[in-house]
N, C-alpha and C positions, 0 to 999 in steps of 0.2 A: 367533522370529517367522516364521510360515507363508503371511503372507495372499499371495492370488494379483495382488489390486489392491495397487500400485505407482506413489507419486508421488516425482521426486524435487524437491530446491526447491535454485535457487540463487542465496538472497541477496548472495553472493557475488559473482558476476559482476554485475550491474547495478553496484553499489558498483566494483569494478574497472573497470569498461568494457571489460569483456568479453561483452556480453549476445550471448546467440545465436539468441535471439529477438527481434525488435520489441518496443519498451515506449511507452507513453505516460508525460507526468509530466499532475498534476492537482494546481494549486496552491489550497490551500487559503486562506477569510479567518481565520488566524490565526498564530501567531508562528513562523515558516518555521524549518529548518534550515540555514541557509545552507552550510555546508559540505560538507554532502553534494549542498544541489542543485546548488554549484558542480561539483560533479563529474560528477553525471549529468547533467545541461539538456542538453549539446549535444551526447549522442550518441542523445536522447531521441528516438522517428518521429515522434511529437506532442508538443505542449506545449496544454496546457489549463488557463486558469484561468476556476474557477469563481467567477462575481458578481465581489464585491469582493477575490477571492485577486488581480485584475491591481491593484489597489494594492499587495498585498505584492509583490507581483511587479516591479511597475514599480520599489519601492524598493529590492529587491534588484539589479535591473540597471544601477539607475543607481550602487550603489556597488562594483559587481565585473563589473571587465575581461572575464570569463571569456565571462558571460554577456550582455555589453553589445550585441551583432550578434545574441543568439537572441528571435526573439519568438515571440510565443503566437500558435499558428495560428486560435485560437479563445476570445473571454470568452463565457461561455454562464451564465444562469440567468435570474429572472427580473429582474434586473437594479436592484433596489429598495436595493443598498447600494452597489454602487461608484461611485466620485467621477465626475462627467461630464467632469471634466477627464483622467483618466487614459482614459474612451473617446476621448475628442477625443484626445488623445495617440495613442492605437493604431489608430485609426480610420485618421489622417494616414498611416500607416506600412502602411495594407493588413490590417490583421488583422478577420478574421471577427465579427462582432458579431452574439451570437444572442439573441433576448430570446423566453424560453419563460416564458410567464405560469402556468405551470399550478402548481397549490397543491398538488395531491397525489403531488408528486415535487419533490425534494430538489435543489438542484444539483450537489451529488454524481452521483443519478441522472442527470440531463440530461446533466452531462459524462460517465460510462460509455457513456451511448448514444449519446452523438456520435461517443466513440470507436471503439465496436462499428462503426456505419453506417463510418466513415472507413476503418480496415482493410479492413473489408470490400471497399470500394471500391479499395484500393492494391493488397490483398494477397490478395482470393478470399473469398468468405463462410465458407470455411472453416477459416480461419487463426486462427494463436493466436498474441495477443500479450499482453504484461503491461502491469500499471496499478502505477505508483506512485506514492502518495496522499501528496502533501508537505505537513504542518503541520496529519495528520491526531491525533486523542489529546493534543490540546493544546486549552489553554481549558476553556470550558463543559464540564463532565459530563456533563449529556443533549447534547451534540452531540458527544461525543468517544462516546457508546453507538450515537448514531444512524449512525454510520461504521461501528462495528460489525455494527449492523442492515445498514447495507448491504454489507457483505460478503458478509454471508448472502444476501441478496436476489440479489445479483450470482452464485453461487456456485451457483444452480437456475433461472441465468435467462440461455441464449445471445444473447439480445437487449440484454445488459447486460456478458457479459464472453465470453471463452474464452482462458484461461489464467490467471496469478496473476495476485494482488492484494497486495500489497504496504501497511501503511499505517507512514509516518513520521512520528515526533516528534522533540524534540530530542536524546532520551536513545535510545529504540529504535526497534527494526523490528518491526514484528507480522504477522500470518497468519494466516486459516483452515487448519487440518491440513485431509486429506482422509479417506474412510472406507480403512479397508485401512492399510497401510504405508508412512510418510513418511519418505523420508532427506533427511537436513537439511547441508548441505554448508558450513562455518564456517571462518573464522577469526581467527585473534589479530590478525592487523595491523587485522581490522575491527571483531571484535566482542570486550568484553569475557564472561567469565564467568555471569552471572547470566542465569537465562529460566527464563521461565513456560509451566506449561501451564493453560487459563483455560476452564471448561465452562462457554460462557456458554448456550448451549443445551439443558441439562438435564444431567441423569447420563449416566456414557460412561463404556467402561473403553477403559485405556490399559496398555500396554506398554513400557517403555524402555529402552534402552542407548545409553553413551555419556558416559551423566550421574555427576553424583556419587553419589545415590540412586536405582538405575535400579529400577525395578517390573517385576511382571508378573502381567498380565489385572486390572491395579488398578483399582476403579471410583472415580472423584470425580464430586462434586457439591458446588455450593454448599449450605452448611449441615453437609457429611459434610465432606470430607477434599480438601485439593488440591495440586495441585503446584505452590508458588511459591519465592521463594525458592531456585528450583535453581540447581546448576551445570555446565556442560558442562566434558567431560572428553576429548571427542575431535573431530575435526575433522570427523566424520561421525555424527551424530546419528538413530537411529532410534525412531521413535514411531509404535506400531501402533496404530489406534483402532477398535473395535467400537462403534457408537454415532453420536449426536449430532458433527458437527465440532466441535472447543475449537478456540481462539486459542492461537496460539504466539507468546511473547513473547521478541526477545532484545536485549541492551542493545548499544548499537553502543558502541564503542573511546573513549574519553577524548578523541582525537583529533578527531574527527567528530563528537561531541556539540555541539547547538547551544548 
């Protein structure tokens, strides 16, 4: 592997609490991890739930200690499914209540941009922080793609992110790769074995070491050939992409599975 662009990614540290970077969480309306977000929420810069994610939200804090004192700096969307009593709840307690009526962006989008303006504002417009998407690839299909879409979206769009993005289910952690050279920093206390690499974006050739089956200048496409069903084999994973960004998939640890 030659490329001169170089990403590294460390799912790792957010999961430990270690981050060394500022992260936002963005809570999802749908069936949360709780284990892991016990574990991130409160070394989180932000906390964001979107719409109705502060009913998941408020249900998760009222039954774990951990998170009982963190509240959401912000419920943002346009506000059409969460319960009025869980705004009254947050409202009483000071939390920001944003009602963006606009149809042609996602609450997704609205919370990435709140987050964008927010750093911004803490940390300099040119700062990089990470987003991690809790109770994201869970439920509905087309809304488990449209988180997708908006990674992509996010991902050409400085008004919407600068730096990773993260999306969590109960079983994994996902990612846009980047163009060039991706090391992938893992391991066993968090993550099990199994990950994907997912050309949701078209054909793209890829490179690998680290894995069980590593490749090289391999092209996937859906309908051709893909990488699923893999297994990581070292603690430092490399995947070189010429192309389109895939999705990188990897299953978190038995542990931390919701």
């Amino acid at each position: 592997m030659t490329s001169n662009m170089k990403k590294e990614w460390w799912p790792t540290k957010i999961l430990q609490q270690e981050a060394s970077t500022p992260y936002a969480i963005v809570v999802l309306n749908v069936q949360l991890n709780e284990k892991v977000l016990s574990i991130v929420v409160n070394n989180a810069s932000l906390l964001v739930c979107a719409d109705a994610g502060a009913d998941r939200y408020r249900a998760f804090q009222s039954s774990n200690n951990a998170a009982s004192s963190r509240r959401p700096d912000v419920i943002i969307g346009d506000l059409d499914s969460v319960s009025e009593d869980t705004l009254n709840h947050y409202r009483s307690q000071g939390v920001v209540i944003t009602k963006d009526p606009d149809q042609y962006s996602s609450d997704l989008t609205k919370s990435l941009k709140w987050i964008r303006n927010r750093f911004s504002e803490l940390y300099g417009t040119e700062s990089e922080a990470d987003v991690l998407v809790v109770g994201s690839l869970s439920g509905r299909v087309d809304q488990a793609f449209s988180q997708v879409h908006h990674l992509y979206l996010a991902d050409h769009n400085t008004d919407l992110l600068r730096g990773n993005a993260y999306l969590l289910s109960d079983t994994n952690i996902s990612f846009l790769l980047s163009q060039g050279l991706n090391r992938i920093h893992v391991s066993r206390e968090l993550f099990d074995e199994a990950c994907g690499v997912l050309p949701i974006a078209g054909r793209t050739v890829i490179s690998m070491t680290g894995f069980e089956w590593d490749v090289v200048d391999w092209p996937t496409e859906f309908g051709g050939q893909i990488s699923t069903s893999q297994y990581w084999r070292s603690d430092l994973l490399q995947i070189e992409v010429k192309g389109p960004n895939p999705l990188f998939t990897l299953e978190l640890a038995k542990a931390i599975q919701g």
